[in-house]
C-alpha positions in Angstrom: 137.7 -16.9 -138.8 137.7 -20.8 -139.0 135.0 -23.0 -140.8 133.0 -25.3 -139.1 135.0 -28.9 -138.5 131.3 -30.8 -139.3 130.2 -32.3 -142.2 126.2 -31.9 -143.3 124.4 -34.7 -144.4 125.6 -35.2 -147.6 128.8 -36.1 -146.0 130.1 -33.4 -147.6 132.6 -29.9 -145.4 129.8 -28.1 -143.9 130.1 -24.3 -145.8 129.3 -22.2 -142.1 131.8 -20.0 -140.5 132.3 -21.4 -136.6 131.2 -19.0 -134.2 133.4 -20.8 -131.0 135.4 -23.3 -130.6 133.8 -26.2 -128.4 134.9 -27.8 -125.0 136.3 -30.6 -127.3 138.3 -28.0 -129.2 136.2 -28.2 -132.6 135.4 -25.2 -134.5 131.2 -25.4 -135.0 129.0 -23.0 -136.6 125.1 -22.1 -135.5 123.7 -25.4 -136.7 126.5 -28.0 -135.4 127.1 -26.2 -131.8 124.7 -28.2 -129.5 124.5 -32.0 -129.5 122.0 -33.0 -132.6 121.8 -36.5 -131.2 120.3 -35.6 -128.2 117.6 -33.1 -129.7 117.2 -36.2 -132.0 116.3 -38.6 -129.2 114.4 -35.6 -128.0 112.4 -35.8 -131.3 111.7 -39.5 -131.2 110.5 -38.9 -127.3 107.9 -36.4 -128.1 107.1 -37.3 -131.9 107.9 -34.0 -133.2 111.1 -32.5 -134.3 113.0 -30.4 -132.5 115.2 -27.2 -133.7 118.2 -26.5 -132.9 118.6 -23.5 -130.7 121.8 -21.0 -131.6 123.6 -19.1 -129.1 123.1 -15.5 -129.3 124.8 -13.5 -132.0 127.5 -11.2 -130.8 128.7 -9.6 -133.9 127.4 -8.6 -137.5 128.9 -11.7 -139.4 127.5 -13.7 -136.6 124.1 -12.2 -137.0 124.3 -12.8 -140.7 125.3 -16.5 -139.9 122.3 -17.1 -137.7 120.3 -15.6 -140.4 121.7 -18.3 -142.9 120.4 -20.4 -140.2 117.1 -19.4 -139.6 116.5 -19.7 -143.6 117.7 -23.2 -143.3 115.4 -24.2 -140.5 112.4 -22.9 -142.7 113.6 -24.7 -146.0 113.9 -28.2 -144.4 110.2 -27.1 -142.3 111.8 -27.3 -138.9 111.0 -23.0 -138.2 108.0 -21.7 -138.8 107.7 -18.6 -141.5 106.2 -16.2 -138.5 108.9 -17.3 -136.1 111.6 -16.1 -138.6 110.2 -13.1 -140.0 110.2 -12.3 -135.9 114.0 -13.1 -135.4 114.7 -11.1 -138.9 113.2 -7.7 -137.3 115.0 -8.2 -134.6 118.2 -9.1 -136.1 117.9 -5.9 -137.9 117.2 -3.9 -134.7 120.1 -6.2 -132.8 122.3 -4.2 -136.1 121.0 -1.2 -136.2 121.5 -0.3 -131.9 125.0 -1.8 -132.5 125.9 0.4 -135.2 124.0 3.4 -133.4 126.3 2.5 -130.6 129.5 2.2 -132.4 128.9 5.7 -134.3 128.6 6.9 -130.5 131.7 5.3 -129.9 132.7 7.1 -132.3 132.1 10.6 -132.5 132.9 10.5 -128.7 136.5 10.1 -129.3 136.4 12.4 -132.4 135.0 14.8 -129.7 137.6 14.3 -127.3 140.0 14.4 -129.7 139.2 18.0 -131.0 139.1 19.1 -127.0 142.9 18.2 -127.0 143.9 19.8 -130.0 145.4 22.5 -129.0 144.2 26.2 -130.4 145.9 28.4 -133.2 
């Protein structure tokens, strides 16, 4: 999986896995993938600040990385506490149904797999 191509504002390699590459062919993760400079001017516009809004998690360590996000948006004030304990519950559900779904997967093809065997 590639890192994230951005730096934060320290100036510093941004530490977050990319979760797509973008039209301009840069690795992002969660918090670099939409245009800050726009939801900046967006900020200034309206007088208050503006998150930045993820794309939906499609996999467990994608879901883990918009977690890392969400607890980022609430230390630096820009999510509300309630918002996030929301999006946590239903990150856990969004896990829990996939891995319901994969141990379906699963025991499907152990099932089919016993049918085929042949019989002693």
């Amino acid at each position: 999986m590639l890192d994230c191509a951005e730096k934060n504002k320290r100036g510093e390699p941004c530490a977050g896995r990319a979760i797509r590459v973008e039209a301009d062919g840069v690795p992002r993760c969660f918090a670099h993938a939409t245009d800050p400079d726009r939801l900046a001017r967006r900020s200034q516009r309206t007088g208050r600040p503006k998150t930045i809004a993820p794309p939906r998690p499609r996999n467990a360590n994608e879901v883990a990385d918009y977690l890392g996000w969400v607890i980022r948006e609430v230390a630096m004030g820009r999510l509300d506490e309630k918002r996030a304990a929301v999006i946590e519950k239903m990150c856990a559900g969004l896990i829990a149904a996939r891995e319901a779904g994969e141990l379906n997967d699963r025991l499907a093809r152990l099932e089919a797999a016993v049918k085929e065997r042949p019989r002693e």
